[in-house]
C-alpha positions as CSV (number, residue, x, y, z in Angstrom):
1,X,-31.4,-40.0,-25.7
2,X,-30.1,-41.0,-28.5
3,X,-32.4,-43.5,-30.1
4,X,-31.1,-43.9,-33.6
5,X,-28.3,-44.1,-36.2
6,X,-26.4,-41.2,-36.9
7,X,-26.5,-40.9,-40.7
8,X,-23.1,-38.3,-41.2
9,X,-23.0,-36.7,-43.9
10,X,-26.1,-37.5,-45.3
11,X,-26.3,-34.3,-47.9
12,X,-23.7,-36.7,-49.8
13,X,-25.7,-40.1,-50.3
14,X,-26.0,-40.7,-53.6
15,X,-24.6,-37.4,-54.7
16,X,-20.7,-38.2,-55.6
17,X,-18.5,-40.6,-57.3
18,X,-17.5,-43.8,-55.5
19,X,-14.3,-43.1,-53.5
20,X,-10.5,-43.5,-55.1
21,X,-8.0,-45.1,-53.5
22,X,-5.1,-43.3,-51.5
23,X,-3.9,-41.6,-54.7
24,X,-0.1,-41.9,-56.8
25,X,1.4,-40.4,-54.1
26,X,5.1,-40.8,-53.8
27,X,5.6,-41.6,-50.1
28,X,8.5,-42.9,-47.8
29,X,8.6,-44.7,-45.1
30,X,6.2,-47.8,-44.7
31,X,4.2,-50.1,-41.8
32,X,7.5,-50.7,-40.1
33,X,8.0,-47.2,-39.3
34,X,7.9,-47.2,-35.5
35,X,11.4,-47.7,-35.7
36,X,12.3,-44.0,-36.3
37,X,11.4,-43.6,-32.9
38,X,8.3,-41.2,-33.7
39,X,5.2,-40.6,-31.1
40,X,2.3,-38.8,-31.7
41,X,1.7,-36.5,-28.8
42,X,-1.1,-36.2,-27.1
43,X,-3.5,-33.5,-27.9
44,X,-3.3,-31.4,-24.5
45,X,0.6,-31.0,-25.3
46,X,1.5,-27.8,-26.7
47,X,1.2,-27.0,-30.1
48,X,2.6,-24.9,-33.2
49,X,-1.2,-24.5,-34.5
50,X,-3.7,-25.9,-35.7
51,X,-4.9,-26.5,-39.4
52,X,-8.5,-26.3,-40.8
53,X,-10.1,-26.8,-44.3
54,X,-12.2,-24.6,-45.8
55,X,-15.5,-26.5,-47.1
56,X,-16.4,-25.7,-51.0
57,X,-17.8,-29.1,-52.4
58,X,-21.3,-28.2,-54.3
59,X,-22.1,-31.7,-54.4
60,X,-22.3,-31.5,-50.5
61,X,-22.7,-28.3,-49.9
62,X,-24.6,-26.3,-53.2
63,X,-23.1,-22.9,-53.9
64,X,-25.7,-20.9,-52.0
65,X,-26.8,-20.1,-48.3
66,X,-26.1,-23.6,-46.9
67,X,-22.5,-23.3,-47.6
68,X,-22.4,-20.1,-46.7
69,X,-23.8,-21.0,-43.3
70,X,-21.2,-23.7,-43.1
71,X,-18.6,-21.7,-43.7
72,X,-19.3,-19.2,-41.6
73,X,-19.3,-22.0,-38.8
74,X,-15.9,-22.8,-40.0
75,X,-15.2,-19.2,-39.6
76,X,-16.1,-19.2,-36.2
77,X,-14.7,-22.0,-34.8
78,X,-11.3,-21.0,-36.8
79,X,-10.8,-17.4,-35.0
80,X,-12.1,-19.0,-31.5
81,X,-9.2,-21.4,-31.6
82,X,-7.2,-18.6,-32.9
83,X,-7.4,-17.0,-29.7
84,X,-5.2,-19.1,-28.4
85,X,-2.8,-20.4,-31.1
86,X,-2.2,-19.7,-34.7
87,X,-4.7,-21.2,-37.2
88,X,-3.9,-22.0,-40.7
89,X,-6.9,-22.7,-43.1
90,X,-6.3,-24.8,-45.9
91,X,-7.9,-23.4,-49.4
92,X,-7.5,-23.4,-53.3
93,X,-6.9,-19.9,-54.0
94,X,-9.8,-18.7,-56.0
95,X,-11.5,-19.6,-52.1
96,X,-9.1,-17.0,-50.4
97,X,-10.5,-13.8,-50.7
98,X,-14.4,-15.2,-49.7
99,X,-13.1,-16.8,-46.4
100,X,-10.6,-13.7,-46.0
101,X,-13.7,-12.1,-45.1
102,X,-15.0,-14.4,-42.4
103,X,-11.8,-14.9,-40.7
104,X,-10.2,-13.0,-38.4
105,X,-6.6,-11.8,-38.6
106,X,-5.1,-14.5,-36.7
107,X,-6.2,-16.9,-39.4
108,X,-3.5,-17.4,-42.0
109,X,-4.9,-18.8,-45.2
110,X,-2.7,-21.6,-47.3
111,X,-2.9,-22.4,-50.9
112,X,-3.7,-25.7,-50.2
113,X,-7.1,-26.9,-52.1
114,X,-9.2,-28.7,-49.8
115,X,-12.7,-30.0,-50.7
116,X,-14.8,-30.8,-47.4
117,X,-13.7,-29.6,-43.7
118,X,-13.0,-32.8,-42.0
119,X,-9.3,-31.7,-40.9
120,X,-9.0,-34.3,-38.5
121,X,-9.8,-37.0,-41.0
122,X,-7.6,-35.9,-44.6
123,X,-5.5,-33.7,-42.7
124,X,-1.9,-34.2,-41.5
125,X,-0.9,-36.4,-38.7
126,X,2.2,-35.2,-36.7
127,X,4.6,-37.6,-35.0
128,X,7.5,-36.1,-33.0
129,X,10.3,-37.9,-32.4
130,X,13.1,-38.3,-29.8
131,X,15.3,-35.8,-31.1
132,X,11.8,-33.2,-31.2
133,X,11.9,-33.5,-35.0
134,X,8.0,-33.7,-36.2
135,X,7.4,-36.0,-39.4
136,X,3.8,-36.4,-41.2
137,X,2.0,-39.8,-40.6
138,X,0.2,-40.9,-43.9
139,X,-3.3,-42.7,-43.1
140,X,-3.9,-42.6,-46.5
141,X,-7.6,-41.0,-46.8
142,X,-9.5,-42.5,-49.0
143,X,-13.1,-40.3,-48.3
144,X,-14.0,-42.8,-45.7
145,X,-14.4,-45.5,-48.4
146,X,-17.2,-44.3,-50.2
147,X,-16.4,-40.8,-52.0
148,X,-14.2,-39.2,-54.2
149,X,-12.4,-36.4,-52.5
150,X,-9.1,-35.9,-54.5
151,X,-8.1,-32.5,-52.8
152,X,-8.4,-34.0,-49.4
153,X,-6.9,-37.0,-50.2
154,X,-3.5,-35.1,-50.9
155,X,-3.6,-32.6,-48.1
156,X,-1.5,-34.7,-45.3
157,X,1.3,-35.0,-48.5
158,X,0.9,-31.1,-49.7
159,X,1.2,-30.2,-45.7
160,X,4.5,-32.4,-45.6
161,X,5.8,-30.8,-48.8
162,X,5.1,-27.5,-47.9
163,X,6.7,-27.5,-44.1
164,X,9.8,-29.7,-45.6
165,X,8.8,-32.7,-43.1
166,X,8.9,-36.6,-43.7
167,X,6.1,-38.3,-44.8
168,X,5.6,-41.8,-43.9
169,X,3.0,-44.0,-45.2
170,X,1.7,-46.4,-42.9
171,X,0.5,-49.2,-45.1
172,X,-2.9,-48.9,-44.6
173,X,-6.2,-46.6,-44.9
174,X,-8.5,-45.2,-42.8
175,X,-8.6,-41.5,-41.0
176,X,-7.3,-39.9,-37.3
177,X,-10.6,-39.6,-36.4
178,X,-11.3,-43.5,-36.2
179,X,-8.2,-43.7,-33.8
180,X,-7.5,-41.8,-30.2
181,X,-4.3,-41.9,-28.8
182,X,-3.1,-40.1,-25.7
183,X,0.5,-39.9,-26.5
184,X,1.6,-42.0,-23.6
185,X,1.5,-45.5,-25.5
186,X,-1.9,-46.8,-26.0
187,X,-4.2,-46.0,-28.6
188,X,-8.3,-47.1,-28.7
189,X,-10.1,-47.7,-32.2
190,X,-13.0,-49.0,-33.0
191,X,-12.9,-52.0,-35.6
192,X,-15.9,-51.0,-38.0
193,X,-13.6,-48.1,-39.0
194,X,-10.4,-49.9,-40.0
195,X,-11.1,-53.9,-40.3
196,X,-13.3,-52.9,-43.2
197,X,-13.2,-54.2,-46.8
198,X,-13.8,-50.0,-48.1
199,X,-10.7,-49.0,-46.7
200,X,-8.0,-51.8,-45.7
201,X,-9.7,-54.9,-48.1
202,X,-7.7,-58.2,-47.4
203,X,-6.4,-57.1,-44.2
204,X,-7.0,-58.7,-40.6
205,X,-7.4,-56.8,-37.4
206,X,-3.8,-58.3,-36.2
207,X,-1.7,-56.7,-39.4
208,X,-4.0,-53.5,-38.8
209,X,-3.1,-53.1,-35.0
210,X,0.7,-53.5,-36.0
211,X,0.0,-50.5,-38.3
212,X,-1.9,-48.4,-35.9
213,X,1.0,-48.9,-33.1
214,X,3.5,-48.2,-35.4
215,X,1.9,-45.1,-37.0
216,X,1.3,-43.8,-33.4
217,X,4.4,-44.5,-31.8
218,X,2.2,-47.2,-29.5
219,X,2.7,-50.1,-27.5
220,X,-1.0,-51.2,-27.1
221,X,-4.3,-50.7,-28.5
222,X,-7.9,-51.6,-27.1
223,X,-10.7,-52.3,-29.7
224,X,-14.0,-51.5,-29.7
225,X,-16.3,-53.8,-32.0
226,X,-18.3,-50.5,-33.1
227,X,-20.8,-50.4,-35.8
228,X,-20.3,-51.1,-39.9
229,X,-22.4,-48.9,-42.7
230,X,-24.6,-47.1,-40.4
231,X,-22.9,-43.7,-40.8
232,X,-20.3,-42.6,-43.3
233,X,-17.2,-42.9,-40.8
234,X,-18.1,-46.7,-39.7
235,X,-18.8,-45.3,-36.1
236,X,-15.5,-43.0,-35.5
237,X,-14.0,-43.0,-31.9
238,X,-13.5,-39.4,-31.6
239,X,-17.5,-39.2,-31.7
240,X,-17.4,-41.6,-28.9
241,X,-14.4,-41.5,-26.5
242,X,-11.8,-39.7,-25.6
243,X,-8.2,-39.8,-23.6
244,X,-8.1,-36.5,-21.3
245,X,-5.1,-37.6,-19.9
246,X,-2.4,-40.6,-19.6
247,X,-5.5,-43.8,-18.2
248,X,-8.4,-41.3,-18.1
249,X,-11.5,-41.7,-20.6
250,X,-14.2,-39.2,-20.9
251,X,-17.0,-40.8,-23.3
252,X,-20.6,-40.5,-24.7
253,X,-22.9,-43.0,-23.1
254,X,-26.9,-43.0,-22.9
255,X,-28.3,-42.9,-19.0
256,X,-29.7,-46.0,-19.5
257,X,-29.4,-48.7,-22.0
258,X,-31.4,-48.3,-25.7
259,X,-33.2,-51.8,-26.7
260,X,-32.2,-52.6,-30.4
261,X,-29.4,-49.7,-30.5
262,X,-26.1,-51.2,-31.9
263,X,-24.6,-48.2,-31.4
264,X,-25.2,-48.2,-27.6
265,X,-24.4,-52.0,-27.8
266,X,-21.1,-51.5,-28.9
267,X,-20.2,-48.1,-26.6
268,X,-21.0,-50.5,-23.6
269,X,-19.1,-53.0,-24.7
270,X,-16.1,-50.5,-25.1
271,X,-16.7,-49.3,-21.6
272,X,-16.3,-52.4,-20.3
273,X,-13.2,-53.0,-22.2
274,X,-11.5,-49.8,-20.9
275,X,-12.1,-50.5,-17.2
276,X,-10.7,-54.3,-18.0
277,X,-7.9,-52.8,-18.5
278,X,-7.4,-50.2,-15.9
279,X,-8.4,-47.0,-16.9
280,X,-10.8,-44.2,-15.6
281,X,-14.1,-43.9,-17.2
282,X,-16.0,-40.5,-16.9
283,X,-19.3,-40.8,-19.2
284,X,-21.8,-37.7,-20.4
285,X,-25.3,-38.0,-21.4
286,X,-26.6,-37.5,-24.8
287,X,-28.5,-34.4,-24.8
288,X,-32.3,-35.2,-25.0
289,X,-33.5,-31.9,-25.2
290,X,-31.2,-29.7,-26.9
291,X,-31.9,-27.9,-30.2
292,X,-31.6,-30.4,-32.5
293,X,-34.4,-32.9,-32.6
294,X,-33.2,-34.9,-35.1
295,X,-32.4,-38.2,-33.6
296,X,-30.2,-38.9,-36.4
297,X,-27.9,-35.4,-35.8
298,X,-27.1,-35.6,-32.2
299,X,-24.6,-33.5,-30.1
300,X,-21.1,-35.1,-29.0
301,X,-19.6,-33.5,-25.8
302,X,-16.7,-35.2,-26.4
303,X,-16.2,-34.1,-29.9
304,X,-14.1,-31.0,-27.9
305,X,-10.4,-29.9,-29.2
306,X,-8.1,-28.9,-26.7
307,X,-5.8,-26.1,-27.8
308,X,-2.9,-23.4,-26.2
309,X,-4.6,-23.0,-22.9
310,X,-8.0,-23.9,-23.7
311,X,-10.7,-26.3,-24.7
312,X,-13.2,-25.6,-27.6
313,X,-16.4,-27.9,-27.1
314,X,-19.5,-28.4,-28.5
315,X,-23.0,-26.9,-27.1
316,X,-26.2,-28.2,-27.6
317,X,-28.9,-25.9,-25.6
318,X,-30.3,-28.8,-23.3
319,X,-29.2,-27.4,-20.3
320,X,-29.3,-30.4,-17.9
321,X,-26.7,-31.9,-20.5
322,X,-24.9,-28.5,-21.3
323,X,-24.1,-28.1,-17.4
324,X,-22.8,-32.0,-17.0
325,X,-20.1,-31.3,-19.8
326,X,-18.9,-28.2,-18.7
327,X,-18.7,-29.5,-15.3
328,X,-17.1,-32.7,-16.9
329,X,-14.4,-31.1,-19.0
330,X,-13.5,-28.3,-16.6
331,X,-12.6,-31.2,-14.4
332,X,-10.8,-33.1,-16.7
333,X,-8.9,-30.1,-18.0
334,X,-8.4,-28.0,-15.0
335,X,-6.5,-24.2,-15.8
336,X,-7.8,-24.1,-19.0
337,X,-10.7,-22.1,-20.5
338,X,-13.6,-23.5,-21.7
339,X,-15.3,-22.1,-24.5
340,X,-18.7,-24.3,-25.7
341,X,-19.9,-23.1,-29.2
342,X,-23.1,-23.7,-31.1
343,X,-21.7,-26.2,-33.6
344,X,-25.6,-27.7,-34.4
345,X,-24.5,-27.5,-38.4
346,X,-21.7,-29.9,-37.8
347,X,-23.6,-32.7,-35.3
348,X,-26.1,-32.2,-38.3
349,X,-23.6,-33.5,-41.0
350,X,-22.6,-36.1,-37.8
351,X,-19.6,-34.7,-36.9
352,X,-18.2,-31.6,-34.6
353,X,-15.5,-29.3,-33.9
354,X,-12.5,-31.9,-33.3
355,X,-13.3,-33.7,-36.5
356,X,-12.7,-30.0,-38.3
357,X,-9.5,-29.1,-36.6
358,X,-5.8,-31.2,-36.6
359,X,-3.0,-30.0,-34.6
360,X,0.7,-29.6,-35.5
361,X,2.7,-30.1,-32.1
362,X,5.2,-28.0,-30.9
């Protein structure tokens, strides 16, 4: 059960420079953007590929076996997906020929400098308009609020340059991980990761919305209240809840509810909120006795990446749990394999394999 915080990204406290804001970026486009008639698809549509980063900060990482380890998670999570679409790993060059070596030849490598491997969060956003034309959606990363990323802060831009695509900024900060859509019109967010004075200062939750929708292609977005400075992302959604489908919600929630926990507080209060407003709720267990035992580092089922025909998930090694997922997700995403990984280095850094990955859409 999970009984405590999660503390992501811990190896960083205290370890970098404060955070920079979105950059000098030269960027078109702006919050009213919705009106080129852009939607991001949902994640289960086909896609082109899928883009990765390749993790070389020292300050997180050192230069030693614990990045080494963490790379070759990377690795592996990169050639699993490339089973079943291309992958594209996004690395300064002098990087190329180490994680040639780990990847497999269905893994194309980019010269594209990237810092940590949060793909989903600094990575680009694809929006796919009426005519099918895809254009880049700028969140404007800003390492979460707290720390200086400059690489990853330009990779949604470089990504847009490189393919020859729009780029539109939308006005505000934040990351795609702090914001599920499923590419039918409504989007779900939790507040602690966007009404906050580290990444959209002087901005209410109405003006934020507006962005969201408009950024997304939306009509309508549910809130959660979530939970402020407890964990590096301000309590990310994709940690916590899911679309699977147009009104169907596969989420994390404890068995029963945790005294003093504002984290289960606020998943509750989300769950209610979702079947307010008409939607299917599935939920899955925290695993209690997988292999970590860190309360702090704990396992998100729903931390998954659906790909070409399949669904990458995480694994945690308590069976009871391990057996509920896969019976969970194979229900959810019928015809498609499943594939559940050992991804314990990621839920230990509070984050798993959809927060590394970031589709492009066919």
């Amino acid at each position: 059960m999970r009984t405590a915080v999660i503390n992501r990204r811990r190896f960083l406290a205290g370890s970098m420079a404060g955070a920079a804001g979105a950059g000098a970026l030269s960027i078109a486009g702006g919050p009213g953007m919705a009106q080129d008639g852009c939607r991001v698809p949902p994640e289960e549509a086909p896609h082109q590929l899928t883009f990765m980063q390749w993790p070389v900060t020292p300050e997180v990482y050192g230069t030693g076996r614990y990045r080494r380890q963490v790379q070759n998670q990377i690795a592996r999570i990169a050639n699993t997906v490339a089973a079943f679409e291309p992958v594209i790993m996004l690395a300064a060059p002098e990087d190329h020929a180490r994680a040639r070596r780990k990847l497999s030849g269905s893994v194309e490598l980019w010269d594209i400098p990237a810092d940590d491997l949060w793909c989903r969060d600094s990575g680009p956003l694809f929006g796919r308009g009426g005519n099918g034309k895809l254009s880049v959606r700028q969140l404007n990363f800003n390492g979460w609020g707290r720390y200086n990323l400059p690489n990853d802060e330009r990779i949604a831009a470089r990504v847009a340059e490189r393919l020859g695509l729009p780029l539109f900024d939308s006005g505000i900060t934040g990351e795609a991980g702090g914001a599920e859509a499923d590419g039918h019109g409504l989007l779900m967010a939790n507040e602690s990761s966007w009404v906050n004075s580290n990444r959209n200062p002087g901005l209410g939750r109405t003006e934020i919305e507006v962005a969201l929708l408009a950024a997304y292609g939306a009509d309508r977005l549910i809130w959660g209240k979530g939970v402020k400075g407890q964990d590096v992302t301000d309590d990310h959604i994709d940690g916590l809840a899911r679309f699977t489908g147009d009104s169907r919600v596969l989420m994390m929630l404890a068995e029963t509810p945790v005294t003093d926990d504002p984290f289960d507080a606020s998943a509750r209060q989300l769950q209610r909120r979702l079947l307010d407003a008409g939607l299917q709720v599935d939920t899955l267990p925290w695993p209690e006795a997988g292999r970590i035992r860190d309360p702090d580092s704990q396992c998100s089922y729903v931390n998954f990446y659906v790909c070409n025909g399949g669904v990458i998930a995480p694994q945690s090694g308590d069976k009871r749990t391990d057996a509920l997922a896969t019976e969970a997700l194979r229900r959810h995403y019928p015809g498609r394999e499943l594939v559940m990984l050992d991804t314990d280095l990621l839920a230990e850094l509070g984050g798993g394999i959809h927060c590394a990955t970031q589709q492009m859409p066919a």
